[in-house]
C-alpha positions in Angstrom: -92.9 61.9 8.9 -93.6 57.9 9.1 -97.0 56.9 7.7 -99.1 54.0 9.3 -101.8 51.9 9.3 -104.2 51.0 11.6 -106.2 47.7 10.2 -109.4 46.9 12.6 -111.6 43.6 12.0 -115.5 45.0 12.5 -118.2 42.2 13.1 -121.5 43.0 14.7 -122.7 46.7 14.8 -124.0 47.2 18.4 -127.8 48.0 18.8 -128.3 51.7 18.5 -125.8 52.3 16.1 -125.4 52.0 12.4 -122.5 51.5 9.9 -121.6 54.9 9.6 -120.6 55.6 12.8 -117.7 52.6 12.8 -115.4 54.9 10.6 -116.7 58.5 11.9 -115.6 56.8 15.4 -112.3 55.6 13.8 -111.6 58.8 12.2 -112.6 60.7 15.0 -110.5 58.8 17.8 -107.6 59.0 15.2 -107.4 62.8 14.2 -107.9 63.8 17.9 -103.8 63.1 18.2 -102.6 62.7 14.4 -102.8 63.6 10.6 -105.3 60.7 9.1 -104.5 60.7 5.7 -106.6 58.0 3.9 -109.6 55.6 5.0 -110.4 52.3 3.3 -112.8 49.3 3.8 -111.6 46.1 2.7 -113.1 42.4 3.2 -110.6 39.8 4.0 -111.6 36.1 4.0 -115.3 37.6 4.4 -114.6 39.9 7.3 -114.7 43.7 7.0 -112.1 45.6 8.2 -111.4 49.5 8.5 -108.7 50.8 7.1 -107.2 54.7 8.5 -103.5 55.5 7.8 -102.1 58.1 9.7 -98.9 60.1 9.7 -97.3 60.9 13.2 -94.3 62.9 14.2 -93.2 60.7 17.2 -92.7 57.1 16.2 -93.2 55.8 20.0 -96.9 57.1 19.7 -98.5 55.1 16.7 -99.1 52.3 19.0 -101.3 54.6 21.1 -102.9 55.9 18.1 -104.2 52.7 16.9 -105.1 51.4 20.3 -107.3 54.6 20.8 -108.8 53.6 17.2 -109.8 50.1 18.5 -111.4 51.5 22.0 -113.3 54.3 20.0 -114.5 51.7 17.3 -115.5 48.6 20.0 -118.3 51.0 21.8 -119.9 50.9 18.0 -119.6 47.0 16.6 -117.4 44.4 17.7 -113.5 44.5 16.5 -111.3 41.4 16.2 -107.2 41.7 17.2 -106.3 45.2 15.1 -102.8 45.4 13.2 -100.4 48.2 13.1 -98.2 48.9 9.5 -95.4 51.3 8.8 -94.6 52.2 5.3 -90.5 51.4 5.3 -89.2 51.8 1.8 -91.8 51.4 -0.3 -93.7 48.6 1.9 -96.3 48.1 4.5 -94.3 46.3 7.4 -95.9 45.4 10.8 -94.8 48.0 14.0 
């Protein structure tokens, strides 16, 4: 079964919300249609940004996945452009 991941820039958390509630959205908007199998936070260049990998049975549908993680997360904090991996041998390769 392929593994992805769906990496999502966070800025601002919007007012009413806190921190917690970027990943819980993430994870939640993820798991509702495939197997998340790891969450990270990373800083790149001084930006957070969420990290959920995922496995899915039907290749065609990881784009969906992620794009459902970006809507979920943008009604909690502003996102930047998201990226999609696939692991192909051994390597994280953009989808």
């Amino acid at each position: 079964m392929p593994s992805y991941r769906a990496i999502l820039p966070i800025g601002d958390i919007h007012p009413g919300h806190n921190p917690e509630e970027v990943m819980d959205s993430a994870v939640a908007a993820v798991s509702s249609i495939a197997t998340v199998e790891h969450t990270d936070i990373q800083i790149l260049s001084n930006v957070p940004q969420i990290v959920v990998r995922f496995s899915l049975e039907d290749d065609g549908d990881a784009h969906f996945v992620a794009d459902a993680m970006a809507d979920a997360v943008s009604r909690v904090a502003t996102t930047g452009p998201g990226r999609l991996l696939l692991r192909r041998g051994g390597r994280w390769v953009p989808r």
